[in-house]
Every structure is written in structure tokens, then in C-alpha cells.
C-alpha positions as CSV (number, residue, x, y, z in Angstrom):
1,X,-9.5,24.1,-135.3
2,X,-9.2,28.2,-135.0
3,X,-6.7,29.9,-136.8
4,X,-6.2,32.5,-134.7
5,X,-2.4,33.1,-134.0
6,X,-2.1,35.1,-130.5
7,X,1.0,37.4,-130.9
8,X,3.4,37.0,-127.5
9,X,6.4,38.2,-129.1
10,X,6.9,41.3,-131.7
11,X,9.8,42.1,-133.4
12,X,9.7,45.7,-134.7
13,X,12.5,47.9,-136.6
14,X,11.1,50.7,-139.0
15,X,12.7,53.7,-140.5
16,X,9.1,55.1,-141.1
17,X,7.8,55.8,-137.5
18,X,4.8,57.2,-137.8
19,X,2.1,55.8,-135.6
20,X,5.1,53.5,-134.0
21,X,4.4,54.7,-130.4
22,X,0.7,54.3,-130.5
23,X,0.9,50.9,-132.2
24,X,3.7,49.7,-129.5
25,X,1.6,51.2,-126.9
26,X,-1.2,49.2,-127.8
27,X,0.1,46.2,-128.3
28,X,2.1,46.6,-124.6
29,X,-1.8,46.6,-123.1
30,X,-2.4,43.1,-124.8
31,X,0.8,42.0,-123.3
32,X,2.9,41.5,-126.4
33,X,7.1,41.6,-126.1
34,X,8.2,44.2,-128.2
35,X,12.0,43.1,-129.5
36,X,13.5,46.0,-131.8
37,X,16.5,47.9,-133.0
38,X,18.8,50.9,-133.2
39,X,16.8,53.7,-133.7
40,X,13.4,52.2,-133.2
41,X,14.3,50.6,-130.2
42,X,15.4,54.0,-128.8
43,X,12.3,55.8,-129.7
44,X,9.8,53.0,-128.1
45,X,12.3,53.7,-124.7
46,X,12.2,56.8,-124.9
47,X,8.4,57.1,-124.6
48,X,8.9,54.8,-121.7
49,X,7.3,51.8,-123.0
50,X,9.8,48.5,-122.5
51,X,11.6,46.9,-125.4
52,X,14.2,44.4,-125.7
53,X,17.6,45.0,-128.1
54,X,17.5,42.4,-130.7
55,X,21.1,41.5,-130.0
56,X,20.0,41.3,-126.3
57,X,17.4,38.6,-127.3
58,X,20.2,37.0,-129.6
59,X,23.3,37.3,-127.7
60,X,24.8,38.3,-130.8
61,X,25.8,41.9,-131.5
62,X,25.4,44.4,-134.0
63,X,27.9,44.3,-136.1
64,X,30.1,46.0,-139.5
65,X,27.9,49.3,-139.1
66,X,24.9,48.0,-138.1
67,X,24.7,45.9,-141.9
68,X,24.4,42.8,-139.7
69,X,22.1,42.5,-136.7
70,X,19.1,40.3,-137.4
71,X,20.7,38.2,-139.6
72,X,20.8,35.4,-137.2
73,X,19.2,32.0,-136.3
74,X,17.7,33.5,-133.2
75,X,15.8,35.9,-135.4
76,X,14.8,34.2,-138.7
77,X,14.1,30.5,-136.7
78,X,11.7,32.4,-134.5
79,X,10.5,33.8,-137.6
80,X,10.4,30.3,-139.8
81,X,9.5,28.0,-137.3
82,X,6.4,26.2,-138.3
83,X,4.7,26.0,-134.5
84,X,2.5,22.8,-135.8
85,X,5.8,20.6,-136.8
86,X,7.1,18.9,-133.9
87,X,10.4,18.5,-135.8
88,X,10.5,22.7,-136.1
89,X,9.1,23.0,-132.1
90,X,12.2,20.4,-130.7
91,X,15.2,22.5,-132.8
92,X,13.6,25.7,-131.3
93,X,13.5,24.1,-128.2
94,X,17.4,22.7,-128.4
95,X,18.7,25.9,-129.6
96,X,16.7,28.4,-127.4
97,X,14.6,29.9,-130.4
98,X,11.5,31.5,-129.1
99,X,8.7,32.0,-131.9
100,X,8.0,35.1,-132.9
101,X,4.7,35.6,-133.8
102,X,4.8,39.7,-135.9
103,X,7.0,41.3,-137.9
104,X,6.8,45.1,-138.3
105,X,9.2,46.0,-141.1
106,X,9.7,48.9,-143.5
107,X,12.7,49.6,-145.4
108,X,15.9,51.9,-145.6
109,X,14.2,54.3,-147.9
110,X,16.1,53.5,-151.1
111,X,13.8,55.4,-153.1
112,X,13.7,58.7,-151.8
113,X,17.4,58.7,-151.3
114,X,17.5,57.9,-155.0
115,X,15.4,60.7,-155.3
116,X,17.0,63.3,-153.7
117,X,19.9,62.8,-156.0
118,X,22.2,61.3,-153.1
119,X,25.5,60.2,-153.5
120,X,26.4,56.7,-155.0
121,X,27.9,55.6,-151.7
122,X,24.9,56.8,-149.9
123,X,22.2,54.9,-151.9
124,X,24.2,51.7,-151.6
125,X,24.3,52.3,-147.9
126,X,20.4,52.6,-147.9
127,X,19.9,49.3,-149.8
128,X,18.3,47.1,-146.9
129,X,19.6,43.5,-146.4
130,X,18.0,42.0,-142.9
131,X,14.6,44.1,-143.4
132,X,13.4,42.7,-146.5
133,X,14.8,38.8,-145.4
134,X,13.0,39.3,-142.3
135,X,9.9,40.2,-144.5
136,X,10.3,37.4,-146.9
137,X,10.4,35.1,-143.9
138,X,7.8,36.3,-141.8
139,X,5.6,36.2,-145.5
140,X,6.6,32.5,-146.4
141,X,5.4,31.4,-142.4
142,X,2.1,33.5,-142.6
143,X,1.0,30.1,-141.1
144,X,2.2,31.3,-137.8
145,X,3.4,35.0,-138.7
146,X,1.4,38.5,-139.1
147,X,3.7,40.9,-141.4
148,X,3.7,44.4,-141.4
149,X,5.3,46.2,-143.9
150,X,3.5,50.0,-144.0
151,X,2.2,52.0,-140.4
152,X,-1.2,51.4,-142.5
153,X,-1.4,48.2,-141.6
154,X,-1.0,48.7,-137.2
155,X,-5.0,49.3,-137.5
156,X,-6.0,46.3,-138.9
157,X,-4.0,43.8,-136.5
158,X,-5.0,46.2,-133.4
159,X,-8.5,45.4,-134.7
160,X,-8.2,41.5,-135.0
161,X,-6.0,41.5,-131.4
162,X,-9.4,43.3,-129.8
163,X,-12.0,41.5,-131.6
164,X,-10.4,37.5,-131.6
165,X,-7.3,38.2,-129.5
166,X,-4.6,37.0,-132.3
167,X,-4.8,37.3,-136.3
168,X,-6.7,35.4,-138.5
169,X,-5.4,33.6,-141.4
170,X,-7.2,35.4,-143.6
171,X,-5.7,38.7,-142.8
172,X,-2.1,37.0,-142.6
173,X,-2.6,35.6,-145.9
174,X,-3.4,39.2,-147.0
175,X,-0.7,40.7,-145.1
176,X,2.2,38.5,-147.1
177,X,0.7,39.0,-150.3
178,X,1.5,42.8,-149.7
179,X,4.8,42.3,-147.9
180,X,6.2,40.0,-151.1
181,X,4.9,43.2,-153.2
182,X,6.4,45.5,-151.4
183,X,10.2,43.6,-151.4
184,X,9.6,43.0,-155.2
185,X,8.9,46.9,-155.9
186,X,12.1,47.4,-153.4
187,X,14.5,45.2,-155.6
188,X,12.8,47.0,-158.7
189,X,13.9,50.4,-157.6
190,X,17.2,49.0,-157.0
191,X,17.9,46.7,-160.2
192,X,16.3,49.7,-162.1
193,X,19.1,52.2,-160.5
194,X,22.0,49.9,-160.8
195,X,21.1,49.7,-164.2
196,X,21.1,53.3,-165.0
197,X,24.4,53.9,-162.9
198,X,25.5,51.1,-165.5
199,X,24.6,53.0,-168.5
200,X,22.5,49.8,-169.1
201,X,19.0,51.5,-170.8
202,X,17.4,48.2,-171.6
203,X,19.3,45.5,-168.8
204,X,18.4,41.9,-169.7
205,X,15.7,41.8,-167.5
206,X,13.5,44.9,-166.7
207,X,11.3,44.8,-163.8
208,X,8.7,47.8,-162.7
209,X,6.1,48.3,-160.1
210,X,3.4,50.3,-158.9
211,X,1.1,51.3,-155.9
212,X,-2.5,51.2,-156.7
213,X,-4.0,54.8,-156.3
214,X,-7.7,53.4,-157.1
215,X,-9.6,50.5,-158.3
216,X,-11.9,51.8,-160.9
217,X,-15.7,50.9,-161.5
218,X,-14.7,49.0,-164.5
219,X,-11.9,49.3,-167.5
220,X,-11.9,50.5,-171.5
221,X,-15.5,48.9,-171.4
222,X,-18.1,47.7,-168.6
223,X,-17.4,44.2,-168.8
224,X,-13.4,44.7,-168.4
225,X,-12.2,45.5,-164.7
226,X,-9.7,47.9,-164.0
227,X,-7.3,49.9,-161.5
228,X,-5.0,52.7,-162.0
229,X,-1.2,52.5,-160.4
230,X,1.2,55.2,-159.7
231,X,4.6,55.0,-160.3
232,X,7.9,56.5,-158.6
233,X,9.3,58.9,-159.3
234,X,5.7,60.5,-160.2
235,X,5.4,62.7,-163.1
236,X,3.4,66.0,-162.7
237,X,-0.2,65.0,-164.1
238,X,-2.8,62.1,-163.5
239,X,-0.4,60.6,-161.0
240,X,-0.2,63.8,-158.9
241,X,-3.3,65.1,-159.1
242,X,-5.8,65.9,-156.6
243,X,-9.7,65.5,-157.4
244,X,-11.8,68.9,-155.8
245,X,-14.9,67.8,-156.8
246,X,-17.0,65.3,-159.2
247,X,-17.6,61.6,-160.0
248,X,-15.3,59.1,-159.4
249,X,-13.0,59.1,-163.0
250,X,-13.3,55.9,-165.4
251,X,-10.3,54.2,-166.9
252,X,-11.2,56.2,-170.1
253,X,-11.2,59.6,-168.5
254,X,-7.7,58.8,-166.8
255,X,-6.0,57.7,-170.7
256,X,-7.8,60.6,-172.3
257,X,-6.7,63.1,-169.7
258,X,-3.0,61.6,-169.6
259,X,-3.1,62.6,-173.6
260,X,-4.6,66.5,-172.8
261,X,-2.0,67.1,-169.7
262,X,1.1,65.2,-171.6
263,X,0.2,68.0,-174.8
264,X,-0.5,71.2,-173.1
265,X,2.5,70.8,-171.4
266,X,4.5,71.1,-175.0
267,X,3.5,74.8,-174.4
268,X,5.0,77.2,-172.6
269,X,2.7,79.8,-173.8
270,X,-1.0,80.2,-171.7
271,X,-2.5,77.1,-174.0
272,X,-5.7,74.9,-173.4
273,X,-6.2,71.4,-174.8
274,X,-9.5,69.9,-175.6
275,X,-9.0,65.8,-176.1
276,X,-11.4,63.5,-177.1
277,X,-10.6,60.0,-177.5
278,X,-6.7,60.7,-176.4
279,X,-6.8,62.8,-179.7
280,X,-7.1,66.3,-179.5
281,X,-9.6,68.3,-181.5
282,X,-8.4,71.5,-180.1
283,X,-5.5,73.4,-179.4
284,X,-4.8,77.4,-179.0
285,X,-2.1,79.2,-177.4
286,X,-2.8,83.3,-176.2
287,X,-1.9,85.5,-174.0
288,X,-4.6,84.0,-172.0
289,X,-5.7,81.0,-171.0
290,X,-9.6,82.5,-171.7
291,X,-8.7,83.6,-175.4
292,X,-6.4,80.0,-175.8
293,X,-10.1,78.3,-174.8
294,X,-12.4,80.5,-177.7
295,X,-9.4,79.2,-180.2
296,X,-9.0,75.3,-178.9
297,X,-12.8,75.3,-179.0
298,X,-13.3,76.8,-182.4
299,X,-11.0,74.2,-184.2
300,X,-14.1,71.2,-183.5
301,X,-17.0,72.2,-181.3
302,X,-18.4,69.1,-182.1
303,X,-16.0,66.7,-180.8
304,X,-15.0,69.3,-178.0
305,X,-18.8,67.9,-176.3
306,X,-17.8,65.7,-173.8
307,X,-14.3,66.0,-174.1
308,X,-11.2,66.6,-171.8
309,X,-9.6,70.2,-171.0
310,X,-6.1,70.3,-170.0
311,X,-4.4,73.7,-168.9
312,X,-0.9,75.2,-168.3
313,X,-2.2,77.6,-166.4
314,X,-4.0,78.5,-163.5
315,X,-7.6,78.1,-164.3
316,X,-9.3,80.9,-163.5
317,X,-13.0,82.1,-163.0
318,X,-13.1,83.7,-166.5
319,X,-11.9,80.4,-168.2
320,X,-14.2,78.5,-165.9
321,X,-17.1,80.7,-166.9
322,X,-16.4,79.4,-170.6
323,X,-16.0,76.2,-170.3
324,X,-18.7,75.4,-168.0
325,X,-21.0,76.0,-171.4
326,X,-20.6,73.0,-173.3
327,X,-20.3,69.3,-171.6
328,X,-17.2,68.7,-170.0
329,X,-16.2,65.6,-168.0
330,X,-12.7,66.6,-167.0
331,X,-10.8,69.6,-166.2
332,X,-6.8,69.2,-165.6
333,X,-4.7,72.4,-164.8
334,X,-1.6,72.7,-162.0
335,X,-4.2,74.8,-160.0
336,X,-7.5,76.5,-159.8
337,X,-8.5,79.8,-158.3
338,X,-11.2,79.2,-155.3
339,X,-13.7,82.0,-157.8
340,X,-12.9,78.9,-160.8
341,X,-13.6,76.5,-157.7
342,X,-17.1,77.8,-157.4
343,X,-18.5,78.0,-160.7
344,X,-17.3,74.7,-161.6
345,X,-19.2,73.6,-158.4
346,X,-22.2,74.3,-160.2
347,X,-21.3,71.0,-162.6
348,X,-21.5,68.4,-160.1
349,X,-20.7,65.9,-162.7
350,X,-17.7,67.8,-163.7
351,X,-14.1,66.6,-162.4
352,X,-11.7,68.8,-161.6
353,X,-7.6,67.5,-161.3
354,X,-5.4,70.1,-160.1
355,X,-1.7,68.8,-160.5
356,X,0.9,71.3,-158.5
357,X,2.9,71.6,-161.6
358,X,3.2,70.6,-165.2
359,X,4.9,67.7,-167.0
360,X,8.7,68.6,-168.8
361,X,7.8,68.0,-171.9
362,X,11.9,66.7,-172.9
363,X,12.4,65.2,-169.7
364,X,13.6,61.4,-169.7
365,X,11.8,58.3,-169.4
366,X,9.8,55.5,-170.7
367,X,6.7,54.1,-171.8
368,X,5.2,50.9,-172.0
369,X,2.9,49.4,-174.2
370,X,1.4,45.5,-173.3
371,X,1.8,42.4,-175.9
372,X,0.2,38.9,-175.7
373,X,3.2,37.4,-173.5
374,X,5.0,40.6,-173.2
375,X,5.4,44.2,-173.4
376,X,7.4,46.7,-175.4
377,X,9.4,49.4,-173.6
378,X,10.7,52.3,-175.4
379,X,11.9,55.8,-174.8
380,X,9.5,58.9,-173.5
381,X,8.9,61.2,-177.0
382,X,10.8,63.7,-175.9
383,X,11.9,65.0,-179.1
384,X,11.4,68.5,-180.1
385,X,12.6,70.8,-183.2
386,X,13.8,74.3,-182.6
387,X,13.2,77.0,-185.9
388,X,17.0,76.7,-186.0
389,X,16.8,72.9,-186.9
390,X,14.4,73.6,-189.9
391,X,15.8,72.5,-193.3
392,X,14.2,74.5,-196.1
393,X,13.7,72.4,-199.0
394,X,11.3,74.3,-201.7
395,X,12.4,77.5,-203.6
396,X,10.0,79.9,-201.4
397,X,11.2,80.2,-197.7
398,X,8.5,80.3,-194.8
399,X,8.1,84.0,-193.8
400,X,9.0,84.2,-189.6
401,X,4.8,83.7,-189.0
402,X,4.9,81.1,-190.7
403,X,7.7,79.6,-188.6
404,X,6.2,80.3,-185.5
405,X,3.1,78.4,-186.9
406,X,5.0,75.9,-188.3
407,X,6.6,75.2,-184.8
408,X,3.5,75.1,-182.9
409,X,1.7,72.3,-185.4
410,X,4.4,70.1,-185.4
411,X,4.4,69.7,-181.6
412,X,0.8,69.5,-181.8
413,X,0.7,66.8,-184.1
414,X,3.4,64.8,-181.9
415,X,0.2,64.0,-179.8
416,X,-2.4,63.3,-182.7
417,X,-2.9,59.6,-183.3
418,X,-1.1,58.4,-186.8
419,X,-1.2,58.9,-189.5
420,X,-1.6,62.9,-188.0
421,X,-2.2,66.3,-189.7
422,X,-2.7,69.2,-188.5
423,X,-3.6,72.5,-189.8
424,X,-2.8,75.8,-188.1
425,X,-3.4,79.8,-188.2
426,X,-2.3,82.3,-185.6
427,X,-0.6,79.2,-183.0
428,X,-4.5,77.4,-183.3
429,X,-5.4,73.9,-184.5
430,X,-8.2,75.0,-187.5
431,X,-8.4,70.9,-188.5
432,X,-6.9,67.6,-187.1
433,X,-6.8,64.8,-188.7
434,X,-6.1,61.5,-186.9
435,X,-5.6,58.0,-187.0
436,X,-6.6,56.9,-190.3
437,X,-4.5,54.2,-192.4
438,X,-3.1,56.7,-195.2
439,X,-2.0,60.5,-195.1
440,X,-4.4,61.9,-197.7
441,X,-6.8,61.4,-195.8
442,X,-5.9,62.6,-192.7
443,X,-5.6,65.4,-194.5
444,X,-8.7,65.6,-196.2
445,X,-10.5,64.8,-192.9
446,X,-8.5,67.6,-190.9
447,X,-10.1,70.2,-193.8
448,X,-13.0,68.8,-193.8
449,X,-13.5,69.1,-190.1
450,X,-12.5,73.0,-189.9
451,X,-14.2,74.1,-193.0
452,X,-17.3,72.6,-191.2
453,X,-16.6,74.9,-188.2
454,X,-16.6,77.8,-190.9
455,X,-12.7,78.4,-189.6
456,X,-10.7,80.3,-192.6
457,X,-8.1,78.1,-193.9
458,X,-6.3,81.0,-195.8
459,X,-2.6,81.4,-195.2
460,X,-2.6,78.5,-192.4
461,X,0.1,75.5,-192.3
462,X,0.0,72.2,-192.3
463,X,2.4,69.5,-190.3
464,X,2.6,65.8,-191.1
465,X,3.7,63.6,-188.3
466,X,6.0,61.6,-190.8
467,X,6.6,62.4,-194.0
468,X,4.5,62.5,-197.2
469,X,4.9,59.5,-199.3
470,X,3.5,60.7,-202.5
471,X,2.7,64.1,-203.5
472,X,-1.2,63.7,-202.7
473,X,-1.3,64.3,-199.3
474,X,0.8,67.9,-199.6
475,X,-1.6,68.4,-202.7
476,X,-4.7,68.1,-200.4
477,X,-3.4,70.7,-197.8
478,X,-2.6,72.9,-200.4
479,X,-6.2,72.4,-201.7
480,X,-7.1,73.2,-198.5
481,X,-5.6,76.7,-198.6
482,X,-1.8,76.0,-196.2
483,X,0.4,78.3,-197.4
484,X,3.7,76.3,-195.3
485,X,4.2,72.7,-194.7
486,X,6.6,70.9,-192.0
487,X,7.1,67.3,-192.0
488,X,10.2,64.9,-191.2
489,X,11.2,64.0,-194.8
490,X,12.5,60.7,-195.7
491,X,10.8,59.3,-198.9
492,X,12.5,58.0,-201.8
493,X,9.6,60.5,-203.4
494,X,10.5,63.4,-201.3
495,X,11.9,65.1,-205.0
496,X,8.4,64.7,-206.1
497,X,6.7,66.2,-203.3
498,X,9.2,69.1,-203.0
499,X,8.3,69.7,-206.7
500,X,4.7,69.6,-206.1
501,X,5.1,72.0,-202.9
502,X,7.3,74.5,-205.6
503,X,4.6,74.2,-208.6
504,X,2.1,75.4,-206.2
505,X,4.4,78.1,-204.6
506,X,4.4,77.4,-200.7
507,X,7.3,76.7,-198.9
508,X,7.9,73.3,-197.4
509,X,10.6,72.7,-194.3
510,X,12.0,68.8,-193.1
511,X,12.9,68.4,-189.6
512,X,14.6,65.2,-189.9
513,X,12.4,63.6,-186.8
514,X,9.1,62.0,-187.1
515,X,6.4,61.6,-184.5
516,X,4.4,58.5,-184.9
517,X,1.8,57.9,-182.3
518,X,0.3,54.4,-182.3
């Protein structure tokens, strides 16, 4: 037995109307009875194509502001009916319910009214009641019913009414799938807003959706599969970006370059950020974005090969020249000039991101990080220390470049991978250290690293992302040659490592905020 569904009867009602009139046209030349509403129904009249009032069809008007029109038995049976029960045919029958065979629905537009910081009134006014019902209905009879829920999908069911004359299951099945997605991210975005107008940060249950933006080749590693989802509202970066030219970008390239755009942004000097790993190996702020790339580059040239570079700046041809000499498989940056455009071209390998802005680095938000049987959801980083929050602790104060240098390694080791330390000279990474199990040596590897690159550690500081919780790890920096230190404090042994930081002479600040980055 076929299961092809011919459609007689459409019931259309969408505050997104693009493509409507060719989709309503279309279906008029198979013969299809288009039912609709309010504002739809006007605009399929007024380009002269016929269309019946839904409260016409039900004899039952729209009512209380238009909140209730198609929540009626004349709707939602035509919707349910199941056409191969006799039971379901005879009540339609007895109560004059005629089947309705598509349902074309998209939704108040919650979200964007959220998003254009409308009134409360106003967003609870754009909360849709009959659309997503209708949906849900129309989804749970995908036995009879075609659902439409995005002007995307008016192609494929033109498609199937030219080629078999109704819908397949196949494509109906598909069709709900997405239509239940689409009314679960809908109630998302409105649980997730009552909850914020409720001053309720972590409500007892949390819900969150995205749209998929790409399936990717595979995940972290070949045998893993994997597909990256935006979220609203999107956040200047991966999310937003636009690729101009190279290979399609792995899962690995989209978390590393997430890490380099999420750190330059901590700038607001011209900065570039080399990642490698999601850890960066290089960082430089200048009064260029050409001179911030020599500096970045300088701090590991080794681990820069193959790495991810992440602008706040326009990139431009002189920058472009540079980095085109070494291996690069990502470039991020708000924009790029068509001369950057061009010489980059010559990397075909190379992808470029341009964004259309960068990420506020203290903006709100959260993150979310998955468990076996759960996830954890916490607050974005957004944390930041002014020079005015410092607390000096040792007997020696940090002179105002030290400061300055001070400031700039701390929010560079807010993106290093704990346990983090950073060394820094002039507002340049000279050695990172990241991820291992114990501060000393983190700092030992971060020396290591820039005395390798013959970078002079003479005068430079040092940041810790949490504090120091025996006087080793501030006695290997100092071996190293930092002349300033900046870390959270906190340990019961902070009098010992003030002690050691005074023995040796350097001055040593606390900001009272840690970074851990897991």
C-alpha cells in the first residue's frame, strides 16, 4: 500500500512570509485549499490567489485579540484525525470536520522580540499559543499530515507534490522530527526568559537549544562524529563568522579558534593571538596588528606551526604578508581588507573567518561543560582586575610598567589551561606554561619554552592563574629573571611566599580573583 498522502486542504498562518506567495501559488496549480489567517490570509488575497478565513471554515470567530482562533475542533480534528480509523473518519463525518492534510506554521517571533529589548508586555504578547499546538498536532498525525515549520521546507513538498503527487512518509516523518525541535527550542527561549525576568539564574530545570550551522567530517578524532550548533542570541566569533576561503573546518579547528577569538578579545589594544591546542603560545599587543604578530610569534615559533591566529583588528595585507610564512590553518579577525583577501588566496588550505565584530569580553552568560548523565552549567569568565584593584603585598611596589605588564598577563593567563603561568615583557607573552598538574612546573616549562626562543627574560613578570601554594613556584619565576608577580592569593602559605617574593626583592600584587581554566 503507497504512502503517499495527496494534500486537498492546507492550512497556512506564518509571521515569516517569505516565499509565502510563491509556495501558495504553487500549490493553487495542484489544486490544494488554502485555509489561513489574519495577516497571512490578507497577503495570499491580496496577490489574488483564493484563501478561506479559518473562522470562515470553523464558524467560529476570532476572538480576545486574536489569542484564540484555531484553537478549535474544526481545526485540530482536521489536524488529528487518523484517515485510516473508521472510528476517527465517522466523528469527522458527524461533526463536519474535513481533514486537513498540511500545516504551514512559524511562530510569533519570540526571540527577536526578546532580542530587541521589547517591553515585558510585548514579549508575553508574542508568546504563540494555537501555532505551536497546531505544530504539535500536525507532528503527532505525520501519518496523515505534512508540517511545515520554516519557508525552507515549501521546496521540498513542492518537489514530492510534482514527482508522486502527495508526500511520502519518509519526508513527513522528517518533517515532524524538525517541527517537535523547533516548538522545544520555542519553549526554551521562553522558560529561559521567564526565568531571567524571575531573577531565577539556575531555574530547576534548564533547557537550551541550537540550530545546526554544519555537520562536520568527523569530531575530536576520526572515528567520533560531529556537528557544530549555533545558539541565540549569537556571540560575535565562530558563530557569526563567515568563511572566504579554505577547507571545510574540523571540530578541532572550531574549539581551538573559539579559545584564540574568546582571548584577543580581552584586548582592546591592536593584539594577535596564536592558539594551539585551545592554549595559546602567543600573545602581543602594539600599535599594530603587524608588530602585535612579530611579538605573539616570538613567544613559541614552534608551537605557533600549525596553529590558530585570532585578531582584534582588521587584518590587513601587511599582517597577511607575515603570517602567510609559517603554517597556518585558521585566520579569525572581525574583517579583512580585499589586498589581505588576496595574499591569503595564495594558501588554499588556509581558512579565513571574518566575524563583523568582536566578543565583550565582561558581557554575561554561560558555559556548559558535558558529564556522563548530565552537564554542568556555570557563569561566562567574565571577571577582570583593574590596576586600581591590585593589593600590594611585598615591601617593593611594582613600578607603573610593571603594572601595565602585570595587567596584560593576568588576562592572558585567564585563557591558558591550569595550572597557567605566564611570563611577560613590553605587553608580550615570552613563556606559557599550561596544563600541567602542579605550579612549579608550569613555571619551569613557560621559561623553559622562551629561553629556547632566545627571548630575554630580564625585568619581565610573571602571573599565576591561582595562587602559589608554596614558595617554589614564585622561586622558579624569579629564577627565571620576573621582576613583578600577580596572582589571586589565598594560601594558608601566602606569608611564606610574600617572604620569599621580599628576600629576593620583587614586588608581588594579589587580586583576590582566580582564573582556573579546566
Amino acid at each position: 500500500m503507497s504512502d503517499i498522502v495527496p494534500i486537498r486542504t492546507a492550512l497556512i498562518s506564518v509571521s515569516d512570509k517569505t516565499g509565502l506567495i510563491d509556495f501558495c501559488t504553487a500549490l493553487a496549480g495542484h489544486g490544494v485549499k488554502i485555509l489561513s489567517t489574519g495577516g497571512t490570509a490578507k497577503a495570499i488575497r491580496e496577490a489574488g490567489l483564493a484563501v478561506t478565513d479559518v473562522s470562515e471554515h470553523t464558524g467560529f470567530p476570532e476572538i480576545l485579540d486574536g489569542r484564540v482562533k484555531t484553537l478549535v475542533p474544526q481545526v485540530h480534528g482536521g489536524i488529528l484525525g487518523r484517515r485510516g480509523v473508521a472510528e476517527h473518519v465517522a466523528q469527522m463525518a458527524e461533526h463536519d470536520i474535513a481533514p486537513i492534510d498540511l500545516v504551514a506554521v512559524n511562530l510569533y517571533p519570540f526571540e527577536a522580540t526578546v532580542a530587541r529589548g521589547a517591553a515585558f508586555e510585548d514579549c508575553i504578547e508574542n508568546i504563540d499559543i494555537g501555532g505551536p499546538a497546531m505544530i504539535r498536532s500536525a507532528a503527532k498525525n505525520h501519518e496523515s499530515v505534512a508540517v511545515l515549520t520554516q519557508p525552507a521546507h515549501y521546496a521540498t513538498i513542492l518537489a514530492e507534490l510534482k514527482a508522486h503527487g502527495g508526500t511520502t512518509l519518509a519526508t513527513r516523518k522528517h518533517l515532524a522530527a524538525s517541527a517537535y525541535a523547533r516548538t522545544a527550542a520555542y519553549d526554551s527561549a521562553i522558560s529561559g526568559w521567564f526565568a531571567t525576568q524571575n531573577g531565577e539564574e539556575y531555574p530547576e530545570t534548564f533547557s537550551f537549544s541550537g540550530a545546526k550551522k554544519q555537520e562536520l567530517r568527523y569530531g575530536e578524532n576520526p572515528h567520533q562524529t560531529a556537528a557544530f550548533y549555533t545558539s541565540s542570541p549569537a556571540r560575535f566569533g565562530v558563530a557569526t563568522a563567515t568563511q572566504a576561503q579554505g577547507k571545510e573546518l574540523s571540530y578541532n579547528n572550531y574549539n581551538d579558534t573559539d579559545a584564540a577569538f574568546e582571548c584577543v578579545a580581552e584586548f582592546s589594544e591592536p593584539t594577535i593571538v596564536i592558539v594551539k591546542h585551545a592554549n595559546p603560545c602567543g600573545i602581543a599587543t602594539a600599535a599594530n596588528v603587524a608588530d602585535a604578530w612579530d611579538a605573539a610569534l616570538a613567544c613559541d615559533p614552534v608551537s605557533a606551526f600549525g596553529g590558530i591566529v585570532a585578531l582584534n583588528r582588521t587584518l590587513d595585507a601587511a599582517t597577511a604578508e607575515k603570517i602567510v610564512t609559517i603554517l597556518t590553518e585558521v585566520i579569525i579577525a572581525p574583517d579583512a581588507t580585499d589586498e589581505a583577501k588576496q595574499i591569503l588566496a595564495r594558501k588554499k588550505n588556509l581558512r579565513l573567518l571574518t566575524t563583523g565584530g568582536v566578543p565583550d569580553p565582561v558581557a554575561t552568560g554561560v558555559t556548559f561543560k558535558s558529564l556522563a548523565g548530565g552537564f554542568l552549567l556555570q557563569s561566562r569568565d567574565a571577571g577582570r582586575i583593574t590596576p586600581a584593584e591590585l593589593k600590594i603585598v611585598t615591601e617593593r611596589a611594582p613600578t607603573a610598567a610593571e603594572i601595565d605588564d602585570l595587567i596584560f598577563a593576568f588576562r592572558a593567563a585567564k585563557h591558558v589551561k591550569s595550572n597557567a603561568i605566564v611570563y611577560a615583557k613590553n605587553h608580550a607573552t615570552i613563556g606559557i606554561g599550561a596544563g600541567q598538574s602542579n605550579r612549579v612546573d608550569s613555571a619551569r616549562i613557560a621559561a623553559w619554552r622562551g629561553k629556547a626562543a632566545n627571548l630575554d627574560f630580564t625585568g619581565c613578570v610573571t602571573a599565576s592563574d591561582a595562587f602559589f601554594p608554596f614558595a617554589d613556584g614564585l622561586e622558579a619565576a624569579i629564577a627565571a629573571g620576573a621582576t613583578a608577580v600577580i596572582q589571586p592569593g589565598g594560601s594558608i602559605r601566602d606569608n611564606e611566599v610574600i617572604a620569599a617574593a621580599n628576600k629576593a626583592g620583587i614586588a608581588m600584587v594579589f587580586t583576590g580573583m582566580r582564573h582556573f581554566r579546566h
